[in-house]
C-alpha positions as CSV (number, residue, x, y, z in Angstrom):
1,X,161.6,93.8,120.5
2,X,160.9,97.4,119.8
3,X,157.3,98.8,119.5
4,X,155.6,100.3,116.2
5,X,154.6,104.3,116.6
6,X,150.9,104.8,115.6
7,X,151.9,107.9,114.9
8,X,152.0,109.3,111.8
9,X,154.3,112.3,113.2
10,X,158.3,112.1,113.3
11,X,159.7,113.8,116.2
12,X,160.7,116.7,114.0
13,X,157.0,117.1,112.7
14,X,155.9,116.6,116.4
15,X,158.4,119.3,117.5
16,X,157.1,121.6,114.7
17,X,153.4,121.0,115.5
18,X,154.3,121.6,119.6
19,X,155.7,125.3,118.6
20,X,152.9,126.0,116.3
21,X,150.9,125.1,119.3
22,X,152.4,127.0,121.7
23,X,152.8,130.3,119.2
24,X,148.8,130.2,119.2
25,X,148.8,130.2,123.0
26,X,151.2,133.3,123.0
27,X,154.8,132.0,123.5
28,X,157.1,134.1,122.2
29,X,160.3,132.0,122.3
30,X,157.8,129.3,120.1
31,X,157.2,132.2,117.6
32,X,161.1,133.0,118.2
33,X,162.2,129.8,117.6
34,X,159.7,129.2,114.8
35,X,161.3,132.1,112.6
36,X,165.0,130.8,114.0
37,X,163.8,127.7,111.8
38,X,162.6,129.7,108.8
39,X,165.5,132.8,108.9
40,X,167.3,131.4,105.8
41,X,164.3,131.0,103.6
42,X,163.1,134.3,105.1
43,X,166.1,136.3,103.9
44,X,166.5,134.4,100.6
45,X,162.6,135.7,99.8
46,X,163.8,139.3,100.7
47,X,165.9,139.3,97.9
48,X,162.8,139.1,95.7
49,X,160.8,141.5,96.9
50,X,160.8,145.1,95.4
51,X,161.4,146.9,98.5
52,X,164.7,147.7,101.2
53,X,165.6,144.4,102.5
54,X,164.6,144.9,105.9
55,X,160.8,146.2,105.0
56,X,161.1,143.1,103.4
57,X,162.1,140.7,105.8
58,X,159.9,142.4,108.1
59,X,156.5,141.9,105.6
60,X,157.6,138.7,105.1
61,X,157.9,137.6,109.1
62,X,154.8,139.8,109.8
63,X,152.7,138.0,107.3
64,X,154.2,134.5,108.4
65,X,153.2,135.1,111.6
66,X,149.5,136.0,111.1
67,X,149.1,132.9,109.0
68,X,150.5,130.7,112.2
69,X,148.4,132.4,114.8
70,X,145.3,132.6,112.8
71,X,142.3,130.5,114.2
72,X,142.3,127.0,112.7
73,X,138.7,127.5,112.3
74,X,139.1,131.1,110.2
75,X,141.2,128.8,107.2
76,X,138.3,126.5,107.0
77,X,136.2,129.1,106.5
78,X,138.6,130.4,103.6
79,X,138.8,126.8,102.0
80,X,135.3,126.7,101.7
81,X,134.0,129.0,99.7
């Protein structure tokens, strides 16, 4: 008979939350692997931004990683005002 997960969490979503976790603590192949899982959507927003592709790219990837290793706490603090 096979047991019924309590969690709401697929292994996917669990693998996603782990690298999120680890980026915060400062693990680069988490944050490496992170934009690995993103690259395609990354470039495909590039092409919609007025500037060279790679500024682009690199606003994009900058600004996707600040919103990943900002404080859990800092967002509340935005959603409540």
């Amino acid at each position: 008979m096979q047991e019924k997960s309590n969690s709401k969490y697929t292994a996917e979503d669990r693998y996603f939350l782990d690298l999120i976790e680890n980026a915060k603590l400062g693990d680069k192949q988490s944050m490496n692997e992170i934009l690995k899982l993103f690259e395609k959507d990354i470039l495909v927003l590039a092409k919609y931004i007025k500037m060279p592709k790679d500024d682009a790219i690199q606003a994009i990837i900058t600004e996707f990683l600040s919103l990943i290793l900002k404080n859990d706490n800092e967002g509340e603090k935005n959603t409540n005002k």
